[in-house]
C-alpha positions as CSV (number, residue, x, y, z in Angstrom):
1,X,84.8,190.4,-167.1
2,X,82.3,193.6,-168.4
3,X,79.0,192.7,-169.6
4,X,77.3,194.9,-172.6
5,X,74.0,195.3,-172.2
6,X,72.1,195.2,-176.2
7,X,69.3,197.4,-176.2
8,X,66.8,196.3,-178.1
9,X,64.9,198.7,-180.6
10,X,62.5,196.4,-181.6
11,X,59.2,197.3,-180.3
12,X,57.1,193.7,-179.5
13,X,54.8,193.1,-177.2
14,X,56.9,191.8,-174.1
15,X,59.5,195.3,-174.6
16,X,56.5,198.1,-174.9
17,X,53.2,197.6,-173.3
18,X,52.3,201.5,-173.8
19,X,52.5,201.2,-177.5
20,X,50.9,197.5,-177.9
21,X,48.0,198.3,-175.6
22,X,47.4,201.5,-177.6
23,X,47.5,199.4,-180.8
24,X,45.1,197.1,-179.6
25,X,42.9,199.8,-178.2
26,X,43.2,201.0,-181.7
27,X,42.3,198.4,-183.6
28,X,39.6,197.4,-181.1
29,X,37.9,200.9,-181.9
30,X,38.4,200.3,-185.8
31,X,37.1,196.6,-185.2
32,X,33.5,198.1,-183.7
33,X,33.4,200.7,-186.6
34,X,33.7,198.6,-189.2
35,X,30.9,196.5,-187.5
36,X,28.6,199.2,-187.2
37,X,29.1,200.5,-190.1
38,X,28.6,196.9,-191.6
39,X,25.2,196.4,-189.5
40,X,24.0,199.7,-191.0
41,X,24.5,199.1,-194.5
42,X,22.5,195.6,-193.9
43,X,19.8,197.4,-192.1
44,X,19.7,200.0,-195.1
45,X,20.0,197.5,-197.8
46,X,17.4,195.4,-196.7
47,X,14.7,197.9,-195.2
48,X,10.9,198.0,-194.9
49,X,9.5,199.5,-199.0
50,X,6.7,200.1,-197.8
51,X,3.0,198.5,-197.8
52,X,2.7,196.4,-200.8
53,X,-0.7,196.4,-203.3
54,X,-2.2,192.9,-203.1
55,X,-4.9,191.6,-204.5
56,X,-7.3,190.2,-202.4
57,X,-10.2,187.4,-203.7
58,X,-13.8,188.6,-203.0
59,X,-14.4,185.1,-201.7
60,X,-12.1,185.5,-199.1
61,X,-13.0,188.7,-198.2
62,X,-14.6,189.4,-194.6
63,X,-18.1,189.6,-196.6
64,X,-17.5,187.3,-199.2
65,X,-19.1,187.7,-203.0
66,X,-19.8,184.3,-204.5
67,X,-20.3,184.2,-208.2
């Protein structure tokens, strides 16, 4: 009695472990990009304008003026 031996050409995880671990590496790297790049834009987005004018009451002033 012979036995055939089916190769499989279907990569999956349990048959290729160089390819899969690249793939993961891979998406790993595009993972932390896209969260970067996401952090960024939020940091841009919502950034310090600048001092704004604001109008101060003379009675609260550090030397007050009473009318």
């Amino acid at each position: 009695m012979q036995h055939e031996e089916i190769e499989n050409t279907n990569t999956d995880i349990a048959r290729s472990w160089v390819s899969t671990s690249r793939f993961l590496f891979y998406c790993q790297v595009a993972i932390v990009l896209a969260l970067f790049a996401g952090m960024t834009y939020g940091l841009y987005v919502n950034r310090y304008k600048g001092k704004p004018k604001v109008e101060i009451p003379t009675n609260t002033q550090y030397n007050p003026q009473y009318k």
